[in-house]
C-alpha positions in Angstrom: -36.4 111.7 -41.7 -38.3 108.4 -41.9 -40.5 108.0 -38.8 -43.4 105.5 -38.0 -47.0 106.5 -37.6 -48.7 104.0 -36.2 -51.7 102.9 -34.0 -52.6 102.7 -30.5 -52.1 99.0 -31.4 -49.0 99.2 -32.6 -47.6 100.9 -29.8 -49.0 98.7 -27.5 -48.0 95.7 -29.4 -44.1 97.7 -29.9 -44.1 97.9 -26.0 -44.8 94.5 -25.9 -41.7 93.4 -27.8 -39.1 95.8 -26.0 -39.4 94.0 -22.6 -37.5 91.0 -21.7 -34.5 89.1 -23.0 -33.3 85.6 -22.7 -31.1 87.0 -19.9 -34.0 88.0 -18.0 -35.9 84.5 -19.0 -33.4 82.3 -17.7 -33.2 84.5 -13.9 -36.8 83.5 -13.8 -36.5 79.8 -14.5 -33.4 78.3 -12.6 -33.8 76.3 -9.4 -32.0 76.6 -6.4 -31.2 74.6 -3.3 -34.5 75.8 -0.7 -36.4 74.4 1.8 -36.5 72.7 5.5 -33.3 72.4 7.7 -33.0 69.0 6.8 -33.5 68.8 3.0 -31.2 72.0 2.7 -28.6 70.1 5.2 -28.7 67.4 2.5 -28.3 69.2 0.0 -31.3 68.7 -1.3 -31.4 65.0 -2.4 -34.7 63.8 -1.4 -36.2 63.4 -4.5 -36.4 59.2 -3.4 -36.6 59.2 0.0 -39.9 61.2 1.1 -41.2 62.1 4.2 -39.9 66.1 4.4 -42.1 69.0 3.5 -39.7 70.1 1.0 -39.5 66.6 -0.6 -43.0 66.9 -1.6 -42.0 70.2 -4.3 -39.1 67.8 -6.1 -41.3 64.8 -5.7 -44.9 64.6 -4.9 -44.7 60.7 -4.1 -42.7 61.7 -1.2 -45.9 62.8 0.8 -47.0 58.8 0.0 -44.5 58.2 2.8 -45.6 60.4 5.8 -47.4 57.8 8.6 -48.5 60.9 10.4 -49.8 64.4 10.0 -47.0 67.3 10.7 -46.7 70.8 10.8 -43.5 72.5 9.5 -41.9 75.5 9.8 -38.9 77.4 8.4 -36.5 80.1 9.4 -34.1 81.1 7.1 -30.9 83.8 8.0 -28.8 84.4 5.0 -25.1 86.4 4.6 -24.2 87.0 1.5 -20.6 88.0 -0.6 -20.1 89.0 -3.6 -16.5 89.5 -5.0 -15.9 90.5 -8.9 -12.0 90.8 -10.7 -12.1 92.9 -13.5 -9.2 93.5 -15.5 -7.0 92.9 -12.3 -9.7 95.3 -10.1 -11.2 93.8 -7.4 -14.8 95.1 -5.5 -16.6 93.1 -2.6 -20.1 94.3 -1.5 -22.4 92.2 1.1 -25.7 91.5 1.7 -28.0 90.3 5.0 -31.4 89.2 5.0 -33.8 87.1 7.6 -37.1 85.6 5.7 -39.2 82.5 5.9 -38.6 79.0 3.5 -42.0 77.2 4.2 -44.7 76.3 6.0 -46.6 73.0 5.6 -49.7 71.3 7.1 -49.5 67.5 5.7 -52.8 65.5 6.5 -51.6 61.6 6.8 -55.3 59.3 6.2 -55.0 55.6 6.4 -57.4 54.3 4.7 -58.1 50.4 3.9 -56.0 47.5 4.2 -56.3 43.5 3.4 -56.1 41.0 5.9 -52.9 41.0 6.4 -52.1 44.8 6.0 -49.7 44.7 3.1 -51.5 45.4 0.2 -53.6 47.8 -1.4 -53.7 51.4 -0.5 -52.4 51.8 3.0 -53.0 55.3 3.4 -53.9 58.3 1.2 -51.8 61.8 2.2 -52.9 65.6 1.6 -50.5 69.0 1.6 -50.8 72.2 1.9 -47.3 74.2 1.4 -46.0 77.4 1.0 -42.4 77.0 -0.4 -40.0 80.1 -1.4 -38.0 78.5 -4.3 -35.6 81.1 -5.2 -34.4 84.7 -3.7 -33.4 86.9 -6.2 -31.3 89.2 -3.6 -28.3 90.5 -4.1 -25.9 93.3 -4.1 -22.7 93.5 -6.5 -20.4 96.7 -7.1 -18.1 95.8 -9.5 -15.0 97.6 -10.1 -13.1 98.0 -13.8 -9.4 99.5 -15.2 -9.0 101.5 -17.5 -9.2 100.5 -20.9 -10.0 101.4 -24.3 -13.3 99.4 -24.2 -15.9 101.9 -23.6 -19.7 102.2 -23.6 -19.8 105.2 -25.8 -18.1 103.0 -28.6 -20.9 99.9 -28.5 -23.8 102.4 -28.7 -22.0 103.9 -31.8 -21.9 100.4 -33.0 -25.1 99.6 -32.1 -26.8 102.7 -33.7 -25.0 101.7 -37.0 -26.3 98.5 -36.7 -29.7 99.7 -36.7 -29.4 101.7 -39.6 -28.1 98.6 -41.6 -30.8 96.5 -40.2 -33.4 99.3 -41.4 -31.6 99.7 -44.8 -31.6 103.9 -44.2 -29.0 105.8 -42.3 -30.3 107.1 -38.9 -29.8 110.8 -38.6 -30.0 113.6 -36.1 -33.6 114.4 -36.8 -34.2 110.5 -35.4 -32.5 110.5 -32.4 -32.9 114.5 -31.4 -35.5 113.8 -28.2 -38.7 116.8 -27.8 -41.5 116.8 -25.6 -43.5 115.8 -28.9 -41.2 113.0 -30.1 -40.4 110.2 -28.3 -39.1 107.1 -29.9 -42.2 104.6 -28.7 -43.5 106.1 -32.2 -40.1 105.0 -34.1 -39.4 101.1 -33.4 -36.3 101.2 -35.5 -34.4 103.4 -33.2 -33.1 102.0 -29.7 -33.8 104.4 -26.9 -30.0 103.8 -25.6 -29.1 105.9 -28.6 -31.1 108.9 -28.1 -29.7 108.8 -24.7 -26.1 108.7 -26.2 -26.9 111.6 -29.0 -28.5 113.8 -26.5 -25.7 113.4 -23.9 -23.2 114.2 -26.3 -21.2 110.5 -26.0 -21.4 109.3 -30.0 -21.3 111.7 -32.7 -22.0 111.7 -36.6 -19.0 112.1 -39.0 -20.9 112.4 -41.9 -20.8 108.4 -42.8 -21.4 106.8 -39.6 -21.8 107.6 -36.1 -18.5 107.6 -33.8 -18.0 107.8 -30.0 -16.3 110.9 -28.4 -13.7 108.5 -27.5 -10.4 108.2 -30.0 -9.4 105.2 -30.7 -6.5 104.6 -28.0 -8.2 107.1 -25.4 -9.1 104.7 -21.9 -12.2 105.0 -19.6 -12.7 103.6 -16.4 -15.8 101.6 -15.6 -17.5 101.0 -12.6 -20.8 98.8 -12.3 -23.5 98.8 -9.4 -26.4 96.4 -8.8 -28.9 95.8 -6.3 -31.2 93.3 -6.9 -34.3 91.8 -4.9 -37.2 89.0 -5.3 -38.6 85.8 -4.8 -40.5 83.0 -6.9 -43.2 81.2 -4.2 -45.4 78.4 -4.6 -48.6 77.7 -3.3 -49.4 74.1 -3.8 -52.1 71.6 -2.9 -50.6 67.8 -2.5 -51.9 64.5 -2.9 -50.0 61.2 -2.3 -50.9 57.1 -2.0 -49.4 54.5 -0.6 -49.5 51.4 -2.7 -48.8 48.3 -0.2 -45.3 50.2 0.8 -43.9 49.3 -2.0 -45.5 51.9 -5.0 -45.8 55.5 -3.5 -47.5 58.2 -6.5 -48.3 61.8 -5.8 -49.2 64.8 -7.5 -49.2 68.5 -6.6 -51.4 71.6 -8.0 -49.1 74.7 -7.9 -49.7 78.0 -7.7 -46.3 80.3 -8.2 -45.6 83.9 -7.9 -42.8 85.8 -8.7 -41.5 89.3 -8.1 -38.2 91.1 -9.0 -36.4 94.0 -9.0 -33.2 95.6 -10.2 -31.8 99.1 -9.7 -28.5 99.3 -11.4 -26.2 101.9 -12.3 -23.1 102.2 -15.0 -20.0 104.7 -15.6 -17.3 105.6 -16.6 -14.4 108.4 -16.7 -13.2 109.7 -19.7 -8.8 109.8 -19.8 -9.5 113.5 -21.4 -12.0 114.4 -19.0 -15.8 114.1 -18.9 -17.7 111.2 -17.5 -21.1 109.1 -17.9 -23.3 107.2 -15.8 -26.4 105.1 -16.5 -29.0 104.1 -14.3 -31.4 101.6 -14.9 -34.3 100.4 -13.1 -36.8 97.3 -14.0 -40.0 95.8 -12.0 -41.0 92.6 -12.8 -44.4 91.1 -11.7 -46.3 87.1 -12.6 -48.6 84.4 -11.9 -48.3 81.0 -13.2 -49.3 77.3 -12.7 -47.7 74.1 -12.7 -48.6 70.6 -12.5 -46.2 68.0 -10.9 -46.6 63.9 -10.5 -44.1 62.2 -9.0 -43.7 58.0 -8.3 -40.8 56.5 -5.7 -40.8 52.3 -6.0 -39.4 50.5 -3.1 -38.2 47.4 -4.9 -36.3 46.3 -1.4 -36.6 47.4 2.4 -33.1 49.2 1.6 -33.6 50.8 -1.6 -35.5 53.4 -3.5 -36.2 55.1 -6.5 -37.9 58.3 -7.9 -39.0 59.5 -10.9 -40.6 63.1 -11.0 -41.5 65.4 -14.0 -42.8 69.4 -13.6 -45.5 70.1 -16.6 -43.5 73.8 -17.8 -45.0 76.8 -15.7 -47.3 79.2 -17.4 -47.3 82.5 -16.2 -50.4 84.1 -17.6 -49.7 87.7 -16.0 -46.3 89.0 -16.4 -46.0 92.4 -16.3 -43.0 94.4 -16.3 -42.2 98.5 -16.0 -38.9 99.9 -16.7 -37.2 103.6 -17.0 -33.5 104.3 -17.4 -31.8 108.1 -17.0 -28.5 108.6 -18.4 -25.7 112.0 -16.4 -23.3 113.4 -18.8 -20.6 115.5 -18.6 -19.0 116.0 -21.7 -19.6 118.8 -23.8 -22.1 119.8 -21.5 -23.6 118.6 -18.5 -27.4 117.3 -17.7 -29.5 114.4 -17.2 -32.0 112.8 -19.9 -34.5 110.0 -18.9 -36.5 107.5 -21.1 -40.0 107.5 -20.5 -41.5 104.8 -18.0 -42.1 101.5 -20.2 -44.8 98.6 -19.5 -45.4 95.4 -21.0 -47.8 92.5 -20.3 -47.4 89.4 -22.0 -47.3 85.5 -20.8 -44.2 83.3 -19.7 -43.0 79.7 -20.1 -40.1 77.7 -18.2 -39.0 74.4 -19.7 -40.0 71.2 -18.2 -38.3 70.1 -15.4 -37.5 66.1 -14.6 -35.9 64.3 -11.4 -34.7 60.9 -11.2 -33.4 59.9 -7.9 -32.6 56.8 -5.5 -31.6 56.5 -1.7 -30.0 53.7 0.0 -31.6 52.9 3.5 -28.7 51.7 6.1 -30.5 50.0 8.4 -31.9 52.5 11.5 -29.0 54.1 11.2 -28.5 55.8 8.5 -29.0 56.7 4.4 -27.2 58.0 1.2 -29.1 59.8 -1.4 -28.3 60.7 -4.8 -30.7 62.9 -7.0 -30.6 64.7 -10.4 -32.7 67.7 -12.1 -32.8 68.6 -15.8 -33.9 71.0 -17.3 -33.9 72.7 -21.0 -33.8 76.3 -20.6 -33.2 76.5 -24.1 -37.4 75.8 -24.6 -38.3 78.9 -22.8 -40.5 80.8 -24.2 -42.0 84.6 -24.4 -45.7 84.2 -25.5 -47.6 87.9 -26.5 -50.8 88.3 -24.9 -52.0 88.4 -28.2 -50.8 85.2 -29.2 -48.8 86.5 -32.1 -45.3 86.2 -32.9 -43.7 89.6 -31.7 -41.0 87.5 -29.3 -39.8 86.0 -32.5 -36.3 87.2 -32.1 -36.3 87.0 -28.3 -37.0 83.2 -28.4 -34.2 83.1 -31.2 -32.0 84.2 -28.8 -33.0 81.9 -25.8 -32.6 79.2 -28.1 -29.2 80.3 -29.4 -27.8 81.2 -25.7 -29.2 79.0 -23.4 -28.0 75.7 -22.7 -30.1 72.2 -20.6 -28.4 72.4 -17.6 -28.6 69.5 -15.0 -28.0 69.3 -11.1 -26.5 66.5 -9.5 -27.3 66.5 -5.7 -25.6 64.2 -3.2 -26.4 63.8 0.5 -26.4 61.7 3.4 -27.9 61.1 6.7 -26.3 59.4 10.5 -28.3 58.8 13.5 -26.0 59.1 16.2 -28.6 58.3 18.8 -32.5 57.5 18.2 -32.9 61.5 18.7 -30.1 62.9 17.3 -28.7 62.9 13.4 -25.7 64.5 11.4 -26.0 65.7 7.8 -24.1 66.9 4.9 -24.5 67.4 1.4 -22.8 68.7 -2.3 -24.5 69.4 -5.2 -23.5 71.0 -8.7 -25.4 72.8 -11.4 -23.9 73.2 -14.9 -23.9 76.1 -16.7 -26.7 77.1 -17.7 -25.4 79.8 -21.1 -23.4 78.6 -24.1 -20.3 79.8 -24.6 -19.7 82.7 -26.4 -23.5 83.9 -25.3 -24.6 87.5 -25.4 -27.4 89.6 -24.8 -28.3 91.8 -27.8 -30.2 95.3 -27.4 -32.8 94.7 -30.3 -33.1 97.8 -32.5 -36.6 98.7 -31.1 -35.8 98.7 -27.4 -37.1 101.4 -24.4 -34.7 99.3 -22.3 -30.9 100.2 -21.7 -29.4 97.9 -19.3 -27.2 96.7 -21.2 -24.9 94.4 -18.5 -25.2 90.5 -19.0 -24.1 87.5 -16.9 -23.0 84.2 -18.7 -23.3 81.4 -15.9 -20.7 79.2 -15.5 -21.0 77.0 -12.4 -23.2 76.8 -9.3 -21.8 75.0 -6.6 -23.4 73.8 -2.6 -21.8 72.3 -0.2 -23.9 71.7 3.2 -24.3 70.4 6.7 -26.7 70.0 9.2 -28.6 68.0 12.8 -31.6 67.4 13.8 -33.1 66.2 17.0 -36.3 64.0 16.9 -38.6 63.2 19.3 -42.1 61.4 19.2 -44.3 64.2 19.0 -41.8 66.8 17.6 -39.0 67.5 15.9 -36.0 70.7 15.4 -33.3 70.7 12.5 -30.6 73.3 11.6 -28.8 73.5 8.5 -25.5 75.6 6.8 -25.7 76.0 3.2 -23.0 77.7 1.2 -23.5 78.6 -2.3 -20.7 79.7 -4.6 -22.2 81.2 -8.5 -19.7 81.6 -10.5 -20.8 84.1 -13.0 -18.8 86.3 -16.0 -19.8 89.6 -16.2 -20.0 91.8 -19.3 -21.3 95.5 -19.7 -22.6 95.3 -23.1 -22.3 92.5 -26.0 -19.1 91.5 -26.0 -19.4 90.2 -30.1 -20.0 93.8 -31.0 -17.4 95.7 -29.3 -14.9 94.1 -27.8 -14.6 93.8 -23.8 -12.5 91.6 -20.9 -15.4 90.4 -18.8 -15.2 90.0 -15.1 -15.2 87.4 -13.1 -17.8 87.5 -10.4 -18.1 84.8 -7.5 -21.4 85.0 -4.8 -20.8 83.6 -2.0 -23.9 83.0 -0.4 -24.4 81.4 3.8 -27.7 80.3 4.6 -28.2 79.4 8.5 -31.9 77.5 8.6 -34.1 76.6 11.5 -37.2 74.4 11.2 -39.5 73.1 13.8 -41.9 70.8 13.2 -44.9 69.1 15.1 -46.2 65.3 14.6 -49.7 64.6 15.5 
């Protein structure tokens, strides 16, 4: 039957296009609550107020404020639960991990003043900062009820779907998997249904393809997911301070990010027989990002910020995937894709921060902050420059939404040492409703599984005890993601999602020295 021959090129270029989905693209780009003790007890509304090493990454200007050098540290210990409800099924797995925020050497220079010290530039402020901004860790196990929603019946689907989208029927001779034939030389047939004709879960009734599963039979699902990874900055800070009343700042950043997912997906046939589907993906980049920030002091009580985050361009993704599906149905036996690998670029949405604080005197402050973002602008760029993420960035378009953040926090000196701290904040969801993740009709991936985000909501705490020539804060964090789960795209065959909450607890020391 039909089969491409094409060049090295091609096939490069094809592996290219099977790689990452808007799923995938919006993991990479959401914020989260990270940083010092006393930004995270705060909940992370410093964006106006300045003067933390984790200020500086919302708003640069905030460096303008420092009146002395400092040293920071941070410690972060974090518990993690994750609960899902399927169907009436519950599952619970948790997660421990002990790993490092920051680290930041601010340089505070006065420079010149006028005569009677209040105008001009009063002093002129350089960072250097290491900042983890998101952890990617997390462990779910995810238990379903039986149902007549099965796997077998969306890769049936989706293998039809393919042969409508190709205009010619896809046969046995295109799916049957050799030693000389893989599908990296076909990109109109998805590597899921090889997997599914060679481990005996769809058949072919002679007009379209069918899973083994009648129509009323039930399977039982079960979903597993361990995931891990980081985005980090590097940045380089620079900040003025405009007769303490103008403070503007800008930051060159340097970001990495790593992640990992090892995932697995069954199910038990009613009549016997089972499947299972692992699935494992590596994700590597480098990018840059400019940010310039401003905070205006218009009274000795009040501020306001304004910060925007030029989009992040990561020129080096590179990402390597395999998947193995176990059958028993017919027969018994494993079949495994081979190991993908794609290179391509990467590129978040701007991100902007308005924020103001209200100073109470010396004893205390309220600060308010919000974060936008337009995840629906991300983008997958080909190395090349051409348009082979076409119908990926369709899809981020079509399923993401702008999704904004609204932090709240507050600050109370009980003594001239000692302060209490608390905070809430709440992002918006981030996917449209109705959003699904579609497995295009040339893809070497299988994972199948999506997450439609709902809500993300912190609510923190903290103290702090200052003295002149150093300082120690602790925080508690708890973040709730509320997330709905599917195992494959819910618009083609239909499925109940589940409803997954993580609970995560982060306990964070910093100690910092002034000099």
């Amino acid at each position: 039957m039909k089969k491409n021959i094409i060049t090295l090129a091609l096939l490069l270029t094809s592996a290219v296009v099977m790689s990452q989905t808007e799923f995938d693209a919006l993991k990479y780009v959401q914020t989260d609550i990270n940083g010092t003790a006393r930004y995270m007890g705060m909940a992370g509304a410093f964006g106006a107020l300045g003067g933390d090493a984790s200020a500086i990454k919302d708003n640069p200007a905030g460096l303008g404020i420092y009146r002395r050098s400092e040293l920071t540290g941070t410690l972060d210990v974090l518990s993690q639960t994750s609960t899902s409800n399927w169907s009436g099924t519950k599952g619970i797995s948790d997660l421990y991990k002990l790993g490092f925020n920051n680290f930041t050497y601010v340089i505070a220079c006065p420079t010149w003043h006028n005569e009677d010290g209040s105008n001009g530039l009063q002093s002129s402020n350089f960072s250097f900062s290491y900042n983890r901004l998101k952890t990617f860790d997390r462990s779910l196990n995810i238990k379903g009820s039986s149902s007549t929603s099965s796997m077998t019946k969306y890769i049936a689907g989706l293998t039809n779907s393919a042969s409508i989208q190709n205009t010619w029927p896809i046969i046995e001779s295109d799916l049957k998997y050799t030693p000389n034939y893989e599908p990296f030389n076909n990109t109109d047939v998805p590597w899921l249904s090889v997997l599914a004709h060679d481990g005996k879960l769809m058949y072919n009734n002679g007009s379209a393809w069918s899973s083994i599963l009648g129509s009323n039979e039930k399977a039982t699902p079960n979903y597993k997911l361990y995931e891990k990874g980081f985005v980090d900055e590097y940045s380089i800070g620079w900040a003025g301070n405009f007769s303490n009343k103008l403070f503007l700042g800008a930051t060159i950043n340097l970001q990495s990010l790593s992640y990992s997912s090892y995932s697995n997906y069954s199910e038990s046939f009613e009549a016997g027989g089972s499947m299972l589907l692992n699935d494992s993906i590596n994700t590597k980049g480098t990018g840059f990002n400019l940010k310039l920030g401003a905070i205006v002091c218009p009274t000795d009580y009040l501020r306001l910020g304004l910060s925007v985050q030029t989009p992040t361009v990561y020129y080096g993704m590179s990402d390597t995937y395999n998947s193995s599906l176990h059958f028993n149905t017919d027969t018994m036996g494993i079949i495994s894709t081979p190991t993908g690998s794609s290179n391509y670029q990467f590129q978040s949405p701007l991100l902007v921060n308005a924020s103001a604080a209200y100073i109470i005197g010396k004893k205390g402050l309220i600060s308010v902050e919000y974060d936008y973002a337009s995840y629906s602008t991300t983008r997958l760029i080909n190395n090349q420059g051409d348009g082979d993420f076409d119908k990926e960035n369709d899809g981020i378009r079509e399923n993401l939404n702008g999704s904004g953040t609204i932090k709240i926090g507050g600050e109370y000196k009980l003594t001239d040492n000692f302060s209490l701290r608390a905070g809430y904040a709440n992002t918006s969801n981030a996917t449209v409703a109705g959003a699904a993740k579609s497995i295009r009709t040339n893809s070497v991936r299988t994972d199948t599984e999506y997450f439609q985000h709902n809500s993300t909501n912190y609510i923190t705490a903290g103290f702090g005890y200052r003295e002149s020539g150093w300082f120690i804060d602790f925080a508690y964090l708890n973040k709730i993601l509320d997330e709905s789960f599917y195992p494959y795209n819910s618009n083609a065959t239909p499925v109940s999602p589940a409803a997954i909450i993580s609970s995560n607890n982060n306990m964070v020391l910093t100690l910092g020295f002034k000099f």
